[in-house]
DRENVEX-562816 format. One record per residue (C-alpha): z, x, y; chain; residue number from 1. Coordinates in Angstrom, 3 decimals. Each point is the difference from the previous one (the first is absolute). Layout:
N
pz: Z px: X py: Y pator: A segu: NUM
...
This chain:
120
pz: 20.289 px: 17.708 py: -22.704 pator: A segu: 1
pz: 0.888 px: 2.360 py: -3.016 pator: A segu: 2
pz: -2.934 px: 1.109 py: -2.101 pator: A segu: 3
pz: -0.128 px: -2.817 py: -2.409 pator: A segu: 4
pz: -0.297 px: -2.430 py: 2.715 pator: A segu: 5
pz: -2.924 px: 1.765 py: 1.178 pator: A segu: 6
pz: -1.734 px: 0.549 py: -3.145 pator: A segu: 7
pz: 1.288 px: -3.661 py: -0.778 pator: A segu: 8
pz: -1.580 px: -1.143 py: 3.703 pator: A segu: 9
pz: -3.527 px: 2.399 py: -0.985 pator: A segu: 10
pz: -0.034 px: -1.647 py: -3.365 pator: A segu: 11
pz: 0.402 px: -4.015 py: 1.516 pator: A segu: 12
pz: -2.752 px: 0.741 py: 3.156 pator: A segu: 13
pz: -2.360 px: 1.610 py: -2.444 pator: A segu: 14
pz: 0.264 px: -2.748 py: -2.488 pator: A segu: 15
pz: -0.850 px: -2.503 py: 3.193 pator: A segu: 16
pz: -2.504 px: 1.913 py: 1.372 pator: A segu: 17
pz: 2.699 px: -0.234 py: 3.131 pator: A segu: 18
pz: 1.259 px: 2.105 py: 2.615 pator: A segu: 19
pz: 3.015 px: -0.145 py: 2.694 pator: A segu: 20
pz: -0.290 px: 0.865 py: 3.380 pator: A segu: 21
pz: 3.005 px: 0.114 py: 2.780 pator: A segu: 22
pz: -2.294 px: 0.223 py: 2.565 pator: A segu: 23
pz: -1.042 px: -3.473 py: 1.157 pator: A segu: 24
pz: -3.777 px: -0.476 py: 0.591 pator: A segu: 25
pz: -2.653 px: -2.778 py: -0.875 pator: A segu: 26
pz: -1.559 px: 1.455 py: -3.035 pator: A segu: 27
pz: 3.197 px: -0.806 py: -1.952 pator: A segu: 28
pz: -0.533 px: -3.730 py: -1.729 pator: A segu: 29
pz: 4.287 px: -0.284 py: -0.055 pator: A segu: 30
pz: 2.592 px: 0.653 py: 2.303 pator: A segu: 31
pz: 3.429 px: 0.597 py: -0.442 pator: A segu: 32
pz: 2.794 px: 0.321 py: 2.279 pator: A segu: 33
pz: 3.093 px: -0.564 py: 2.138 pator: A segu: 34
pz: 0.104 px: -2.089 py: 3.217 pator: A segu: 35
pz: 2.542 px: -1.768 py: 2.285 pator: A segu: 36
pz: 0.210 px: -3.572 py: 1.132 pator: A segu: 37
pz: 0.856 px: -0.442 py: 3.506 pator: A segu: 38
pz: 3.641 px: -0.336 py: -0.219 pator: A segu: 39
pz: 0.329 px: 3.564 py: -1.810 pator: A segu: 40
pz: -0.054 px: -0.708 py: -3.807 pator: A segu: 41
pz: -1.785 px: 2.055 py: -2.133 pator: A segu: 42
pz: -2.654 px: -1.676 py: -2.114 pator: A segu: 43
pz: -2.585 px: 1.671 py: -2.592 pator: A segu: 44
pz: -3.843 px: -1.613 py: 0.355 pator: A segu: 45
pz: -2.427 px: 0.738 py: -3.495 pator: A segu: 46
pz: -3.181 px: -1.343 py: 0.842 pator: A segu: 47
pz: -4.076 px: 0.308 py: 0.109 pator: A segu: 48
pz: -0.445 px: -0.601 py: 3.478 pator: A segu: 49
pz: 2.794 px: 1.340 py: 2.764 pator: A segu: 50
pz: -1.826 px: -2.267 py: 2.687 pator: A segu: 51
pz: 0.461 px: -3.185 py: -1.882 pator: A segu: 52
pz: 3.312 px: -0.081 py: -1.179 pator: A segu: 53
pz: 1.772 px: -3.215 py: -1.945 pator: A segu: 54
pz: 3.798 px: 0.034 py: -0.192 pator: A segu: 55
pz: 0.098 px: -1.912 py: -3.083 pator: A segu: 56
pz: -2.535 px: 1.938 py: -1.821 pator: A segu: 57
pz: 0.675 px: 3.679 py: 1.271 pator: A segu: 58
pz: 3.265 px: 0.600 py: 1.891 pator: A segu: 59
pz: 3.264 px: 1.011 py: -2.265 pator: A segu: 60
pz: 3.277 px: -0.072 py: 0.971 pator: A segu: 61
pz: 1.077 px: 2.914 py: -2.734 pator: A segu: 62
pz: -2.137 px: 2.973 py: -0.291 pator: A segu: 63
pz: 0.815 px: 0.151 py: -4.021 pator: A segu: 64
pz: -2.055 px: -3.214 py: -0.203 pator: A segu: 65
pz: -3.643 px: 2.420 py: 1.003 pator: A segu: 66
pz: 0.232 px: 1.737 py: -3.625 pator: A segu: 67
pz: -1.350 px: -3.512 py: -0.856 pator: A segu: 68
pz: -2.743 px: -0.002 py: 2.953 pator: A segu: 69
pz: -0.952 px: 3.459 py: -0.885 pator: A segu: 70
pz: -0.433 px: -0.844 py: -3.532 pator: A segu: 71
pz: -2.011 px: -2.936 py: 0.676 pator: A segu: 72
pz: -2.224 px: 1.475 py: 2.192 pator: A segu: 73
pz: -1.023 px: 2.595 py: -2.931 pator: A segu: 74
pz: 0.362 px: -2.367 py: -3.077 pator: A segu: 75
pz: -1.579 px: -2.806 py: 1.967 pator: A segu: 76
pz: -1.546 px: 0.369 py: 2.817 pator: A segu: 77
pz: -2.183 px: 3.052 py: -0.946 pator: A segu: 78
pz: 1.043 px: 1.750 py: 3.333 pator: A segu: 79
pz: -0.908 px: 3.730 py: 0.384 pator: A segu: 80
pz: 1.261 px: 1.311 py: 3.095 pator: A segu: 81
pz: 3.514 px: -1.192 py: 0.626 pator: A segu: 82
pz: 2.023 px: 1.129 py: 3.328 pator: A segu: 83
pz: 3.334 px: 0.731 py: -0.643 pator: A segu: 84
pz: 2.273 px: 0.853 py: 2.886 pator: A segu: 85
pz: 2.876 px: 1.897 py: -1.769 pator: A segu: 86
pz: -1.202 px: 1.329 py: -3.346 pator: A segu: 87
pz: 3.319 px: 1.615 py: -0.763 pator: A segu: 88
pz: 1.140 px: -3.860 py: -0.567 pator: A segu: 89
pz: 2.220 px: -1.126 py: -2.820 pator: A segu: 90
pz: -1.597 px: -2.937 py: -0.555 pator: A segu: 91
pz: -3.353 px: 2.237 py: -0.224 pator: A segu: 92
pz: 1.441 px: 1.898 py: -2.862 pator: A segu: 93
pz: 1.183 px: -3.562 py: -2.081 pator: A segu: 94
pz: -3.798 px: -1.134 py: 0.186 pator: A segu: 95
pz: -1.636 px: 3.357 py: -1.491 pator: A segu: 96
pz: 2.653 px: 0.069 py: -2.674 pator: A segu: 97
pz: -0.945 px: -3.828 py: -0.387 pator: A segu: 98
pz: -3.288 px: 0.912 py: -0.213 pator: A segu: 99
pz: 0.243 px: 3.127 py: -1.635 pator: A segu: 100
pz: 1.819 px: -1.538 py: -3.031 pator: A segu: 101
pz: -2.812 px: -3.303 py: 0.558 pator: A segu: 102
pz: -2.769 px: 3.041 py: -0.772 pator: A segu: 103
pz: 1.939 px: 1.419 py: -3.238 pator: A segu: 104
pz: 0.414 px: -2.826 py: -1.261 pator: A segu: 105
pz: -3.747 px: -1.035 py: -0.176 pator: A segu: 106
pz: -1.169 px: 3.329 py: -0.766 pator: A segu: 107
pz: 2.219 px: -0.625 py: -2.800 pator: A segu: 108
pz: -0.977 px: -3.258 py: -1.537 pator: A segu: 109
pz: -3.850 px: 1.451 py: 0.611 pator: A segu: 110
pz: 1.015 px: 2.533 py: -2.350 pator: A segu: 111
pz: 1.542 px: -2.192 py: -2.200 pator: A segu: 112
pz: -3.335 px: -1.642 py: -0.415 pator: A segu: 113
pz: -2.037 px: 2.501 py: -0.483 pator: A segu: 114
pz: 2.048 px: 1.406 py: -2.623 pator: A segu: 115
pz: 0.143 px: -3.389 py: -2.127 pator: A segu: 116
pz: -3.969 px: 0.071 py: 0.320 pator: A segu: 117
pz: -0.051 px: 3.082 py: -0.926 pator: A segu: 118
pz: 2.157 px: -0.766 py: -3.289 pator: A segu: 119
pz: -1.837 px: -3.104 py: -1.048 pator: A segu: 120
């Protein structure tokens, strides 16, 4: 990650109150990660619970498709520790600029209010 994805990635956790782990362990509330299915294929699981999981709800086919899971699971699902196997993911960086922009954009229309209170 350059240094605006890290400041970017700071910026989005502290906003949440969030923080990513790639070490797996069961103080994290979310869980994110590749697997295989028995014939080979790779598959990518985003879930609460690694013990319970529900193909339909938590198993993707295309790893781009967890910049969605991960934003979820901090816009609304309120999750706070969230295991990430390979933080050096693209799909990692598309979700903090998601959310990064997400963040400006309401920090912006807060200050936009303020200032038309302010000039009433």
């Amino acid at each position: 990650m350059s240094n605006t994805e890290t400041t970017n990635l700071e910026k989005v956790l502290n906003h949440f109150g969030a923080t990513i782990t790639d070490t797996m362990s069961k103080d994290c509330d979310f869980f994110i990660y590749e697997d295989s299915t028995v014939d080979g294929y790779s598959v990518f699981i985003a879930t609460e619970t690694p013990s319970n999981i529900s193909i339909s709800n938590h198993v993707y086919y295309y790893d781009n498709d967890l910049s969605i899971a991960f934003v979820d699971a901090l816009t609304q699902s309120n999750h706070k520790k969230i295991y990430i196997e390979d933080t050096s993911s693209y799909w990692l960086e598309e979700a903090i600029q998601e959310l990064n922009d997400m963040i400006d954009e309401e920090n912006e229309e807060e200050a936009n209010w303020r200032n038309d209170l302010i000039n009433k």
